[in-house]
N, C-alpha and C positions, 0 to 999 in steps of 0.2 A: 669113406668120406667122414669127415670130424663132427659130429654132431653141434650142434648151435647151444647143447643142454651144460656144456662142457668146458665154454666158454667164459671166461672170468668178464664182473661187470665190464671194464676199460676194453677188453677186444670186443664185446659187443658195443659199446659205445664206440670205436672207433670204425667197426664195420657200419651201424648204423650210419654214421657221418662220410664214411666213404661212397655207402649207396647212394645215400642222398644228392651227396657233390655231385656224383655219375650221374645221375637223370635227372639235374638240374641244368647239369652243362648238355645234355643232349636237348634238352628242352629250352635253351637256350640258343643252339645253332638250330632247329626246326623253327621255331619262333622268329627270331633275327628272319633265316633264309625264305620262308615261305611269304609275309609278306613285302621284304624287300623287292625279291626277283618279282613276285607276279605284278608289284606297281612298276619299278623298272622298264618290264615288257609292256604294260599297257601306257606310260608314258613315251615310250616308242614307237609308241601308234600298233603294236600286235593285236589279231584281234585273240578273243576270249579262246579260242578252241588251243591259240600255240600255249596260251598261259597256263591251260588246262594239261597238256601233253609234257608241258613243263614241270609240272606237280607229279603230274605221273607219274615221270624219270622216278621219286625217290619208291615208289612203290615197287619198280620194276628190280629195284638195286636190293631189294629187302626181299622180294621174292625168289629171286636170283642168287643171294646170300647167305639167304637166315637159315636156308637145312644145313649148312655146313658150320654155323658154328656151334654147336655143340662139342663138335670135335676139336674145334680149336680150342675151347675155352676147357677142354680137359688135358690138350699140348702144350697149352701156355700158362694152365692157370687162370680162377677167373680174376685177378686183382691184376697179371700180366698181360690177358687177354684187353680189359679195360683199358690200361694205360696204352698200349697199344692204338686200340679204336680210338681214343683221345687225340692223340698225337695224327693219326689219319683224317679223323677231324677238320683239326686245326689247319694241317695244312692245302686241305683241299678246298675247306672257306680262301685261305689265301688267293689259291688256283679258279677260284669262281671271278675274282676281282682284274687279275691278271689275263685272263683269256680275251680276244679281242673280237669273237664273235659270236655270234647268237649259237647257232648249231654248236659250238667248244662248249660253251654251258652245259648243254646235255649228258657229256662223258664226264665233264669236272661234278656234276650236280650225281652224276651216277657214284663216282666218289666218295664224293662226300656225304651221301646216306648209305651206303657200304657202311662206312665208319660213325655215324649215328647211331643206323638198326643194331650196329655189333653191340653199343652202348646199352642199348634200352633192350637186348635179349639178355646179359649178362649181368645186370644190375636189375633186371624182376626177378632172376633166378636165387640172387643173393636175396633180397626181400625177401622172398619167399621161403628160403630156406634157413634166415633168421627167427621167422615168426613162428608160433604158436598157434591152435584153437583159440586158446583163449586171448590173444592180445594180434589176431591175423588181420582182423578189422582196422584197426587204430593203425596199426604198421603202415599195412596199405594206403592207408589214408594219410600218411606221414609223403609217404612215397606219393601219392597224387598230387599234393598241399603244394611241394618242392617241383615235382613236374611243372604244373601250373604257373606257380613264381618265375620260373623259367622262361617259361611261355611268356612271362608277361614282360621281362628283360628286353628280350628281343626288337617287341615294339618301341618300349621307351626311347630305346637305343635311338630308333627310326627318329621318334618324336624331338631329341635331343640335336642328332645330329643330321638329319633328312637321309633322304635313299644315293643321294650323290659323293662321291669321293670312297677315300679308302677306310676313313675311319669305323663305320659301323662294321666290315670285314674282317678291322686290325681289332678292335674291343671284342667281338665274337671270336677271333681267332684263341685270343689271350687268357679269355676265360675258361677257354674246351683247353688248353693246356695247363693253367690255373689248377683245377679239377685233377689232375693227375698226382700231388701234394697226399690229399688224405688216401688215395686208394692205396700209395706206396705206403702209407704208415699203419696201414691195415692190411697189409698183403699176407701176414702171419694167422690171422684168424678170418678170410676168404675161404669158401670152401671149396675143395676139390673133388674132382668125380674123379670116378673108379677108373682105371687104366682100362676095363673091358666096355667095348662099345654100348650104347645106351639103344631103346628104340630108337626107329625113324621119326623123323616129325609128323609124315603122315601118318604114323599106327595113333600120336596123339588124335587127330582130327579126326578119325575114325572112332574113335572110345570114346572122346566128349564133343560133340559137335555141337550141342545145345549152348554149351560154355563158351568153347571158342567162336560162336557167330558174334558173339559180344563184342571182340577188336574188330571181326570186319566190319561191322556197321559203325564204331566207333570212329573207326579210320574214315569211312565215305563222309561223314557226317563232321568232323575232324579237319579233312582237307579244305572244304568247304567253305566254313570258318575262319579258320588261320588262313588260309592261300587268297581265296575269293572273296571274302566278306570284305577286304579292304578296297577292292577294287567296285563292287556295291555300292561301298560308301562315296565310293568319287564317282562314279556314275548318276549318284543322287544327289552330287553338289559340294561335298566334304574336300575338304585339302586333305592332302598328302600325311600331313601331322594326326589331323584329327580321324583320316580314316584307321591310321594307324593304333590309335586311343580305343577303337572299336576291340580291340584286340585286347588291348588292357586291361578295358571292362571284363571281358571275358575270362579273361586268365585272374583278373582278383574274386571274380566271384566261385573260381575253381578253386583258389587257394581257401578261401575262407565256407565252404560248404564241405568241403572233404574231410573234417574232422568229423562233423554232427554225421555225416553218410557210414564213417566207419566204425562210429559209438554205434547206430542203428544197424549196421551189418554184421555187430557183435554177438545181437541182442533180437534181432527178427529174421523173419523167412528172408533170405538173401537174393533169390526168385523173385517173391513180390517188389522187393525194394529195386532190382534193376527191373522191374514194368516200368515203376513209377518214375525212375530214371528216363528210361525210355521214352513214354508219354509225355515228357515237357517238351521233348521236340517239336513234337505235333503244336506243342500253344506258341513255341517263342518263334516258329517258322511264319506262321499265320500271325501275329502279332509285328513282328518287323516292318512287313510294308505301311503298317498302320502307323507307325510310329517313327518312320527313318526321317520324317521331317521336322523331328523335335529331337534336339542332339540329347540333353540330357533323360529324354525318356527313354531313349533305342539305347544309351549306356546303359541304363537302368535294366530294361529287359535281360541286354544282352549278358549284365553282372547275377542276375538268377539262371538265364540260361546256360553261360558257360558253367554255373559251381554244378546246378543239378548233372546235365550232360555228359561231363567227365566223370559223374557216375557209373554210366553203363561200363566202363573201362573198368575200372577200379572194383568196384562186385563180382565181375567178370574175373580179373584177376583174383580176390580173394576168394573165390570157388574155387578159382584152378590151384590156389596153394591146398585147397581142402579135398580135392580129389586127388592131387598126382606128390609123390613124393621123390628124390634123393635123385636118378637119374633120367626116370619116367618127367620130373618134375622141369628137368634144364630142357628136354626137347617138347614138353608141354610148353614149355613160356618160347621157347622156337617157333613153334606153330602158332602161338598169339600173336609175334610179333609179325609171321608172313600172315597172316589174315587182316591185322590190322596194316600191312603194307598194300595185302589186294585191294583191301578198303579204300586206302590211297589212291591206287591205280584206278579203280575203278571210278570210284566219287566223282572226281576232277573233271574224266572227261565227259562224265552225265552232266558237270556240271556249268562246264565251260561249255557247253553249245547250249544248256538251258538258260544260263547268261545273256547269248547274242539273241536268241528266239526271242526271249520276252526281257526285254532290257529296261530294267534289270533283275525285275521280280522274278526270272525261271528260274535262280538260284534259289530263292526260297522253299518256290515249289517243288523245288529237289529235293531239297533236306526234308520238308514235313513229310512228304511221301516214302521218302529211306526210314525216320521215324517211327510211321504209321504202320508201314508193311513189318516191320519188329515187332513193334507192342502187336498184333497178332500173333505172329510166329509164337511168340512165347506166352500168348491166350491159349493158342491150340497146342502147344505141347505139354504145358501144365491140366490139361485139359482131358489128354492121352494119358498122362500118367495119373488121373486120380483115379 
């Protein structure tokens, strides 16, 4: 595999710009798709558990997926692997739009996170295998910043264009193809794994479990958010537009807290700072119901809640570049991503029946509780090791 030390400035500048694009555009069809479809379904009259089962689908496609590509992205390349997942992408957003009945959603939505998860397994591996000790923080937090932005696209879209017709489908389609431009002009400084097979994913989760719990709860807590928080917000009275803007808030307060989080995970205990990651769940959970009746205070929460939150992800990840290296490192960031898809799978449907239970505050109660029961976990495992 070619070292990243070896690399003249311009291939690193064009990798970093390739990465970027990649898990911008996957952050942009999760963003787009998670609260389209779940307002869609509930405009429909569904209740919360199909919305929930619906969310799940991509978790199930990421589970079902993500040991295998390792192997792909050392048959294809990861810059060939990428453009690939793009293009899969793209055109299964189409296939979401085109299907004419609820239950086709299911296989098309299984699709089209196939070709997300490929995204966002191949493009942390690059990250990660671009970066340094010394600069693994900032990187990452470059790579969150862009994530984020992503996320926040999505919505606009909604806000711009509503949840109805073909256009928010055809601009998300456009942009995951879009994004295949810088990965081809970077395809020469991509790095490649060794022709001999790499671990399994699970000998990762085995060796750092402590690290990888980070995506799954990221992901529970994740789904949540992006899928259900907009359906919250119209449950509590919000239009269609404005529950959407929930989502906004959210994703600018990720873009704009991800720098300060990877200057400080340069420079402190990287443990302590995803507690404290962690712990804001617990206030901006129990804070929301307090506040969903004042639009611009619940933006306000939820603009510190999304930057701190996508913390735990991002420290998570920059551990895992500080533990696992070259081919240990591709089926590491494997196993982040099927952890953070169990997460998905899992979250949604906790959370779409704590939705109908207590309507609409059990969603809250979900997330503080996924929250709370981590900032433990990682009380008593720092705990054990002193």
């Amino acid at each position: 595999m070619r070292s990243p030390a070896v690399l003249s400035p311009r291939e690193r500048t064009l990798s970093l710009v390739a990465i970027l694009s990649a898990c911008t555009a996957f952050a942009i069809g999760m963003g787009l798709t998670l609260p389209l479809l779940s307002l869609l379904l509930e405009r429909r009259g569904f209740p919360g558990v199909v919305n929930g089962l619906n969310l799940a689908t991509a978790g199930l496609a990421a589970i079902a997926i993500t040991p295998f590509v390792p192997r792909l992205i050392r048959a294809m390349g990861t810059a060939g692997y990428l453009s690939f997942a793009l293009a899969v992408s793209a055109g299964s957003l189409l296939l979401l739009y085109a299907v004419p009945s609820l239950w086709l959603w299911f296989p098309a939505r299984f699709l089209l996170s196939t070709g997300l998860n490929g995204l966002f397994v191949a493009s942390e591996f690059w990250i990660n295998q671009l970066a340094d000790e010394r600069n693994r923080g900032r990187y990452i937090s470059y790579y969150g910043a862009a994530t984020a932005g992503g996320f926040g696209v999505g919505p606009a879209i909604l806000w711009i264009f509503g949840v109805n017709g073909i256009m928010p489908f055809l601009l998300g389609s456009g942009m995951l193809l879009l994004a295949i431009v810088p990965v081809f002009l970077a395809r020469r400084a991509a790095p490649r794994l060794d022709p001999e097979p790499g671990p399994s994913v699970y000998w990762a989760v085995r060796i750092a479990p402590g690290i990888l719990s980070a995506a799954f709860v990221y992901g529970a807590i994740d789904a949540g958010l992006a899928g259900l928080l907009p359906v919250y917000a119209v449950r509590s009275g919000y239009t269609d537009s404005h529950a959407a803007l929930a989502i906004t808030a959210l994703s600018m307060g990720s873009i704009l807290f991800q720098y300060p989080l990877g200057y400080l995970a340069d420079r402190m205990n990287r443990r302590t700072l995803l507690t404290w990651c962690a712990a804001s769940g617990i206030v901006g959970a129990a804070a929301v119901p307090f506040l969903v009746g004042v639009p611009w205070a619940l933006y306000t929460v939820l603009f510190a809640w999304g930057g701190i939150m996508l913390g735990i992800y991002t420290i998570g990840l920059t551990l895992l570049g500080e533990r696992f290296k070259g081919a240990e490192l591709a089926s590491a960031n494997a196993a982040n991503v099927m952890l953070y898809a169990s997460g998905l799978l899992v979250g949604p449907l906790a959370e779409g029946v704590a939705l109908d239970a207590w309507n609409p505050h059990g969603l809250m109660v979900v997330l503080g509780a996924i929250s709370l029961i981590y900032v433990i976990f990682l009380m008593v495992r720092r705990r054990r090791a002193a």
